[in-house]
C-alpha positions as CSV (number, residue, x, y, z in Angstrom):
1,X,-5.7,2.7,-22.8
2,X,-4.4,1.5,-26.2
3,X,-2.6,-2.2,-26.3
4,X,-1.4,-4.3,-28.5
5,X,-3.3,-7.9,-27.2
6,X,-6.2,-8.2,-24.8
7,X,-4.0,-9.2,-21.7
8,X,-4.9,-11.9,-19.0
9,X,-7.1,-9.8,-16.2
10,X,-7.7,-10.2,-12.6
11,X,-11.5,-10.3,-12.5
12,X,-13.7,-8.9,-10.0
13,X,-13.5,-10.7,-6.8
14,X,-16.5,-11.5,-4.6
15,X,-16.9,-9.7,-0.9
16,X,-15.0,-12.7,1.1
17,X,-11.4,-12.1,0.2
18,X,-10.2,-15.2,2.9
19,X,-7.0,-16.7,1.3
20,X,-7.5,-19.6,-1.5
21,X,-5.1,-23.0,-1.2
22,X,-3.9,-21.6,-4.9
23,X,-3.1,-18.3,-2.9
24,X,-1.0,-20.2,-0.4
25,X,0.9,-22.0,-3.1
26,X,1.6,-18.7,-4.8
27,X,2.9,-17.0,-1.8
28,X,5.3,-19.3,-1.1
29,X,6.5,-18.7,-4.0
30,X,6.8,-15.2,-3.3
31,X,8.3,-15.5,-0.2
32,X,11.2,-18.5,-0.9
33,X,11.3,-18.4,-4.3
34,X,13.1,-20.4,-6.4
35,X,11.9,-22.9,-4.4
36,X,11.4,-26.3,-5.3
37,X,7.3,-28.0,-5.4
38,X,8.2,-30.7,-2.6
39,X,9.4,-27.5,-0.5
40,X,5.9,-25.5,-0.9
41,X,4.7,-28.8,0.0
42,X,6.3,-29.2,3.1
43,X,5.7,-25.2,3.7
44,X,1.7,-25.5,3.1
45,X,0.7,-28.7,4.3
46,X,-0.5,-29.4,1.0
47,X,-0.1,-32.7,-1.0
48,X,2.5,-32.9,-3.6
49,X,-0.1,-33.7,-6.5
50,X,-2.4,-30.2,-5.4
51,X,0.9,-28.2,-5.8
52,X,2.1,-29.8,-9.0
53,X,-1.4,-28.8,-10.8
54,X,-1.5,-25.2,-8.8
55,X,2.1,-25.0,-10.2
56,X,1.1,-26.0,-13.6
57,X,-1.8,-23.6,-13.7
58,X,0.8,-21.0,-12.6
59,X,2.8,-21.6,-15.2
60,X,0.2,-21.8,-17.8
61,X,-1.1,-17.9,-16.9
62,X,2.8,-16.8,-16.6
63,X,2.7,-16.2,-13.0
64,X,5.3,-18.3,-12.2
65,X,8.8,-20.3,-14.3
66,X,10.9,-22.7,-13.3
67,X,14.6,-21.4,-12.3
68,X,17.3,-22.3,-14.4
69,X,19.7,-24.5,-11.9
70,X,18.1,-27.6,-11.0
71,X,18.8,-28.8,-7.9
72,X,20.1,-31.9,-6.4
73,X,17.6,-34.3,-4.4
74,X,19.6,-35.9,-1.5
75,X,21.4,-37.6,-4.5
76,X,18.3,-40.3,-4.9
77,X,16.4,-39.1,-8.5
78,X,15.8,-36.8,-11.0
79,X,17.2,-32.9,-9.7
80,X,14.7,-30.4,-8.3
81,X,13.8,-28.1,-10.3
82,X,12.7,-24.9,-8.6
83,X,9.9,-22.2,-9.3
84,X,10.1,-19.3,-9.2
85,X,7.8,-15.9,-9.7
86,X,7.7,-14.2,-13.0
87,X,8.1,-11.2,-12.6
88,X,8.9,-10.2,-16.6
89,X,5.8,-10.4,-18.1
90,X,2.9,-8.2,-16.1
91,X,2.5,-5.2,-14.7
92,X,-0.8,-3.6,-12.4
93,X,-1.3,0.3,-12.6
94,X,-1.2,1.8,-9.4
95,X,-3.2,5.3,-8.8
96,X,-2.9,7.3,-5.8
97,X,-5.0,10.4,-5.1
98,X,-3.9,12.5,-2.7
99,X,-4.9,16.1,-1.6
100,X,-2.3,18.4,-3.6
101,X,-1.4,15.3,-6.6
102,X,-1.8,11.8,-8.0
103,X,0.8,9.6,-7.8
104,X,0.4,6.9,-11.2
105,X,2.3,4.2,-11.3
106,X,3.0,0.8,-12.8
107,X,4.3,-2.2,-10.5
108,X,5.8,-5.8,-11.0
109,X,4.2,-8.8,-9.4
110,X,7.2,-8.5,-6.2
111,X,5.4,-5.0,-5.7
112,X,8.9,-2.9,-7.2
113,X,7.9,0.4,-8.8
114,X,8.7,0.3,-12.1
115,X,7.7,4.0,-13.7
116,X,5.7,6.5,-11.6
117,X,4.8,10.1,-12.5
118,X,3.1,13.0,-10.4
119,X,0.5,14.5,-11.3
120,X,-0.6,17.8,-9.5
121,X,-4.0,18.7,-9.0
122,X,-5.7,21.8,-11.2
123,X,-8.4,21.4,-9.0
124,X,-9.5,18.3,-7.3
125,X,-13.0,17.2,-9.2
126,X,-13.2,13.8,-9.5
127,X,-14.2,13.5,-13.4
128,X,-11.0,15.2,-14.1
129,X,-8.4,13.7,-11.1
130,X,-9.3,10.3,-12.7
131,X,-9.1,11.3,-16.8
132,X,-5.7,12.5,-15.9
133,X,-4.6,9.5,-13.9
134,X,-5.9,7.0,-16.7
135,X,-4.4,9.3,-19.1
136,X,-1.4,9.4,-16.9
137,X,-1.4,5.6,-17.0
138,X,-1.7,4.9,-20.8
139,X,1.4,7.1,-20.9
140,X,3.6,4.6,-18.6
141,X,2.3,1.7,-20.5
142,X,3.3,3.2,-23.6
143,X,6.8,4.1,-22.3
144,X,7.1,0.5,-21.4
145,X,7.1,-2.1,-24.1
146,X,6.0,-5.4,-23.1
147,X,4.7,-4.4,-19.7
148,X,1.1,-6.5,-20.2
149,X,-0.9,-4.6,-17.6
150,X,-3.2,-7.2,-15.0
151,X,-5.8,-4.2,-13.6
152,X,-5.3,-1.5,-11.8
153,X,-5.5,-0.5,-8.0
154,X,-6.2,2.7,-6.8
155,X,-5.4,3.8,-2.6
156,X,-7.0,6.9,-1.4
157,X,-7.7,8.5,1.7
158,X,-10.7,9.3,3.9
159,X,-13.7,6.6,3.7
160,X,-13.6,4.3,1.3
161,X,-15.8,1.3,0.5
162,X,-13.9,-1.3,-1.2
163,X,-16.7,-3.4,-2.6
164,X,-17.9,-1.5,-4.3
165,X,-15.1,0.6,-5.2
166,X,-16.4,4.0,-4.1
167,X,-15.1,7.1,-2.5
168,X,-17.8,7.5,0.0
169,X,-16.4,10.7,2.1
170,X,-13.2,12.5,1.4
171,X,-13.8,15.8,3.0
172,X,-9.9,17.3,2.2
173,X,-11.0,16.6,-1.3
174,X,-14.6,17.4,-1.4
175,X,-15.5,14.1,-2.8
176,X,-18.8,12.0,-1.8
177,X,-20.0,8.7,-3.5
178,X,-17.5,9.2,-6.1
179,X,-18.2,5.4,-8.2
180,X,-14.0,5.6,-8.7
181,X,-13.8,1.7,-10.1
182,X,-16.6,2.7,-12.7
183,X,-15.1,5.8,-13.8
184,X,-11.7,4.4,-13.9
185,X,-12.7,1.0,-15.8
186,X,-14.7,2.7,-18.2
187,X,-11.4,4.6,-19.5
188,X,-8.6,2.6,-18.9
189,X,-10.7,-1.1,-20.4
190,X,-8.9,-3.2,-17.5
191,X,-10.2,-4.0,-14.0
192,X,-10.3,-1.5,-11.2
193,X,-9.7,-2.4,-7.6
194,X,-9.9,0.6,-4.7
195,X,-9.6,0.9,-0.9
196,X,-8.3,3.2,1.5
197,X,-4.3,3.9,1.2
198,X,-3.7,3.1,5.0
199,X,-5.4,-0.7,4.0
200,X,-3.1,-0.6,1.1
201,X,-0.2,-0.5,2.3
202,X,-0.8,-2.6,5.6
203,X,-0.9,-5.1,2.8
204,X,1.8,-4.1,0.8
205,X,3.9,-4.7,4.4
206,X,2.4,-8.2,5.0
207,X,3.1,-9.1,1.1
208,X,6.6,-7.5,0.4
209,X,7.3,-5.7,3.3
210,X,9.7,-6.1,6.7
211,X,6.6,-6.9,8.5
212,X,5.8,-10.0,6.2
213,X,5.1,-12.7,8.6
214,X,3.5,-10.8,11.7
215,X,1.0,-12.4,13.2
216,X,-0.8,-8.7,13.7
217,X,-0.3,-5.5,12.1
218,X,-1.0,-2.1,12.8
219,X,-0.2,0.6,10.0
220,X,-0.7,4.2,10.6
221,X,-0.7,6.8,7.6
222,X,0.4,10.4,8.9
223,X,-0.2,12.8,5.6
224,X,-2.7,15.4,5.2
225,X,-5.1,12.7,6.1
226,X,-4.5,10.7,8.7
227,X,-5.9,7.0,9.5
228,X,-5.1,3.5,10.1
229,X,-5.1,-0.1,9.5
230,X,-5.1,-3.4,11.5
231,X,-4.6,-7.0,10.1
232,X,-4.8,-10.3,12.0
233,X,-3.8,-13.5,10.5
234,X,-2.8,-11.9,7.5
235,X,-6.9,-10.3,7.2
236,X,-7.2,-6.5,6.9
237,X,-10.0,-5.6,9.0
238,X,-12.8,-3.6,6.9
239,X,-15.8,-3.6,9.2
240,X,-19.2,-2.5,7.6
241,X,-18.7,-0.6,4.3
242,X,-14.8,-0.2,4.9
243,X,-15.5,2.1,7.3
244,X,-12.4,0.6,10.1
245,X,-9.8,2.8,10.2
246,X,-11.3,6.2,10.8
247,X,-9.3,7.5,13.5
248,X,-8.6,11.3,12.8
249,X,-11.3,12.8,15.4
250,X,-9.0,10.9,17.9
251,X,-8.7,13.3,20.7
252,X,-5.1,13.8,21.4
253,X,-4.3,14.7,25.0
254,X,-2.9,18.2,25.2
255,X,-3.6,19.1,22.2
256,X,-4.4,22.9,20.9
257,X,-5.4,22.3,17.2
258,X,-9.1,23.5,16.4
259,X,-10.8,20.8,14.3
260,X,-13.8,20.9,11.1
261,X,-15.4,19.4,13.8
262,X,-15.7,22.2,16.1
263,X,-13.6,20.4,18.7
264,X,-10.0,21.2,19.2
265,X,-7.1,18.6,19.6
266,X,-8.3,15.9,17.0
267,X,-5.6,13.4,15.8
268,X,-5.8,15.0,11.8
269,X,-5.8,18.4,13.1
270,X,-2.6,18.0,15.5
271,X,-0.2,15.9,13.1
272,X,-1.9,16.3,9.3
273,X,0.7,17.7,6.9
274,X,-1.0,20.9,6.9
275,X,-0.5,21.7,10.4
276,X,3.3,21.0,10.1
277,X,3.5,23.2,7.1
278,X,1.9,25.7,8.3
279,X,3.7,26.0,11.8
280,X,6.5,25.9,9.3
281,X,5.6,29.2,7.8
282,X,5.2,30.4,11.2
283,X,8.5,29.8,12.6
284,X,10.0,31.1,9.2
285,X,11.3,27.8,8.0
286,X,9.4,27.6,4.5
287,X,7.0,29.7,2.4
288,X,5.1,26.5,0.7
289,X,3.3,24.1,1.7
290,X,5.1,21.1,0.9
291,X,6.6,18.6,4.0
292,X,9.4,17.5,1.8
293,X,10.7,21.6,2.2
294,X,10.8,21.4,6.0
295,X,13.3,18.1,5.7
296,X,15.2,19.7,3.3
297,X,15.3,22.4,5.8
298,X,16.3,20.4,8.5
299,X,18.9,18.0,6.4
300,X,20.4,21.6,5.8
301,X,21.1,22.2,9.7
302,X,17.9,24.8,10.5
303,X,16.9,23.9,14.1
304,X,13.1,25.6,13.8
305,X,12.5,22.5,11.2
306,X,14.7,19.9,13.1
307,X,12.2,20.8,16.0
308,X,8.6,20.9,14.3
309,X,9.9,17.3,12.9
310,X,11.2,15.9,16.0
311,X,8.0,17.3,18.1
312,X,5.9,16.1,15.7
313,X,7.1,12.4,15.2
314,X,6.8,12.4,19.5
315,X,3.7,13.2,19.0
316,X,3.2,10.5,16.4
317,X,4.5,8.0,19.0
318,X,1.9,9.2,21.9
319,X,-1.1,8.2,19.0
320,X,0.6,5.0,18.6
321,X,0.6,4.2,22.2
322,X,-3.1,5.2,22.4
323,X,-3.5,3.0,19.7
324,X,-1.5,0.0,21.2
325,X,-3.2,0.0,24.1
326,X,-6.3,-0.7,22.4
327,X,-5.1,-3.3,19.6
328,X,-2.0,-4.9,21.1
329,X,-0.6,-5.7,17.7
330,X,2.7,-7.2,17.0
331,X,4.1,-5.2,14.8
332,X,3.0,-1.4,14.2
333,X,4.4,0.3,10.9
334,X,4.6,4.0,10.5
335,X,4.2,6.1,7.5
336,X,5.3,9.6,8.1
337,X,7.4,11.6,6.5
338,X,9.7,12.5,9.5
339,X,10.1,9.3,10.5
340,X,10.9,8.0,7.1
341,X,14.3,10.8,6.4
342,X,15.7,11.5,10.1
343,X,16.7,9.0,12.3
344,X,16.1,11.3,15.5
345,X,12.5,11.5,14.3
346,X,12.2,7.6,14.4
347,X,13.6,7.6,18.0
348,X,11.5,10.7,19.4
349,X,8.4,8.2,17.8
350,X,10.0,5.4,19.5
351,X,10.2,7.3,22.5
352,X,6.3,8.2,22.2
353,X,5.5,4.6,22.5
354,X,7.8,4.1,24.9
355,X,9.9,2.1,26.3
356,X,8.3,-1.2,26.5
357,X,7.2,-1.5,23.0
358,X,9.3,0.9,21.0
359,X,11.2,-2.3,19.4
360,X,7.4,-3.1,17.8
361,X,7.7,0.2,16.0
362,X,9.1,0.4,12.2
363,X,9.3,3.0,9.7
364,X,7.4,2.3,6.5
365,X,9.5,-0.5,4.2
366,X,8.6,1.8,0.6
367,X,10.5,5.4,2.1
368,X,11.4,5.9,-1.9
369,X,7.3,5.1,-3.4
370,X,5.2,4.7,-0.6
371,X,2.6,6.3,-2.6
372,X,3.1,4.4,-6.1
373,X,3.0,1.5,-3.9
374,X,0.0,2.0,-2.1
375,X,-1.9,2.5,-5.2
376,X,-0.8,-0.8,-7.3
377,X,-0.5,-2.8,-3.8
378,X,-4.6,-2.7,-4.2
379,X,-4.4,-4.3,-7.5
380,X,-1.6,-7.3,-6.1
381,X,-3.7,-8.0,-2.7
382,X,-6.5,-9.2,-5.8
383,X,-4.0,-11.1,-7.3
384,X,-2.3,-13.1,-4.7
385,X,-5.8,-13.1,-2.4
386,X,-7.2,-15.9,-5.5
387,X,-4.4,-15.8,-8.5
388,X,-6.8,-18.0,-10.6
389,X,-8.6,-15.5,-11.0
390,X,-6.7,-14.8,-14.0
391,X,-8.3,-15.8,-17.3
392,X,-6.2,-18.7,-19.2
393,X,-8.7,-18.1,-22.4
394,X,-7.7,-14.3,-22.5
395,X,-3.3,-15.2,-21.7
């Protein structure tokens, strides 16, 4: 990937990921920004001197800037004079396989998409799904002057072990101990971060998202795969070799969808994508197998596609409340693409949960990039997890 200066990068991060006291100063300034140092102070717990030199260091890498308009302290001394993020200078790459297309992207440090393509699969090999996405990335960076790109984060489904940034299973895709950060980093020259996309975006929600500031998170991903993610005091629970999440042999009560598995009624094989496109076909609605065709149908007034989306966003709900019942988070975030266009899908989901929790319920807070985000939220969980991770000598 061609550029014109060797950029600051985030460097590989050891297994613990627990939040730093320079991570804490930098979120604050993520979340109140422009905010003046004695206020991140009073927001940490931290002294005054620690978040001078974090903010100094800050500045030094081009994280962060001072704002423009000083402001007034209580009239006694010199004006305040807030930080802010900077959000001008870098970019991460954000790569999301999926089953039928990659989503590329490139990101700004708040986690806005700033350039995405699609890339659709010829075939889903993994030597050439990731030339094509690093190829696909080299062409955003060179369609944006400037942008100085930080690493590169990459979201995909099924199992994935984020250590040591490998695609252990993906059945959907045929992919087994795929060494994705390897591959990647050996063509793109920048650091490769990878986990599953339902982790991603739990913390894209907890960084940028409406749900910043629960206490505990659920996230569930309803696509062609479908799995889930659950944070606690702002920690994304992994388990053993990233292996948490894996709910798609779920059995779903009332079901009638034969499974891989040989059973019939599994969680994937009720609600995946395919199902709902190919009931779709059934009932005459659509002749592909794209999702986004049944809403289109349904925006347009056909009742057969108003129903599979309704139907299946209940169904959605009834998961949900399986999995509430089990996790008792505080906030549970839904990404599925009923829920995300049609308001009565979001209250036939609501209405799955049911009554006593349905306020706990949101829709995914990226509707217009979930995907670009999932990918280059990877990357920015590395960055604000330990910012100094970034290399002065190389800015």
């Amino acid at each position: 990937m061609p550029r014109t200066e060797a950029p600051p990068v985030i460097a590989p991060t050891p297994t613990s990921r627990r939040r730093t006291s320079a991570s804490v100063v930098l979120r604050s300034v993520l979340e109140h920004g422009p905010v003046a140092r004695s206020t991140i102070a009073r927001l940490t717990g931290l002294s005054p001197a620690s978040v001078t030199d974090y903010c100094s260091r800050f500045t030094e890498l081009g994280l962060i800037r001072e704002s423009a308009a000083p402001r007034q302290s209580n009239g006694v001394g010199r004006p305040h004079v807030p930080v802010d993020l900077d959000d001008t200078r870098f970019v991460v790459g954000g790569v999301h396989v999926a089953v039928p297309y990659t989503t590329v992207a490139l990101l700004d440090l708040r986690g806005r998409v700033l350039a995405r393509r699609e890339l659709k699969h010829e075939h889903t090999a993994p030597g050439p799904v990731l030339a094509r996405a690093a190829e696909g990335l080299a062409a955003l960076l060179a369609g944006s002057p400037g942008c100085r790109p930080l690493g590169v984060g990459v979201a995909v489904g099924g199992w994935v072990d984020r250590d040591s940034g490998t695609v252990v299973e993906h059945p959907l895709l045929g992919w087994r101990e795929v060494a994705v950060r390897e591959v990647l980093g050996a063509r793109t020259g920048l650091p490769v971060h990878v986990d599953g996309h339902a982790r991603a975006l739990a913390n894209a929600e907890r960084l940028f998202g409406q749900a910043r500031g629960s206490r505990s998170l659920l996230h569930l991903f309803v696509g062609n795969v479908v799995d889930a993610a659950f944070t606690t005091n702002d920690e994304v629970h992994h388990g053993p070799r990233s292996q948490a999440g894996a709910i798609a042999h779920l059995p779903v009560p009332g079901g009638t969808e034969p499974c891989e598995c040989g059973r019939t009624g599994c969680l994937q094989a009720e609600l995946s994508e395919r199902t709902l496109c190919r009931r779709a076909r059934q009932a005459g609605v659509t002749e592909g197998v794209n999702p986004m065709h049944v809403v289109t149908a349904a925006a347009a007034g056909d009742p057969e596609a108003v129903r599979l989306l309704v139907e299946r966003a209940g169904a959605v709900g009834r998961a949900v409340r399986l999995l509430l019942d089990v996790l008792n988070p505080e906030t549970v975030v839904v990404t599925e693409v009923g829920t995300i266009h049609r308001a009565d899908c979001l209250a036939a989901l609501r209405e799955g949960v049911g009554d006593d929790r349905a306020a706990s319920v949101m829709p995914t807070s990226f509707p217009d990039g979930v995907l670009a985000v999932a990918g280059g939220a990877v990357a920015l969980d590395v960055l604000y997890r330990d910012p100094l991770t970034l290399s002065p000598e190389r800015s």
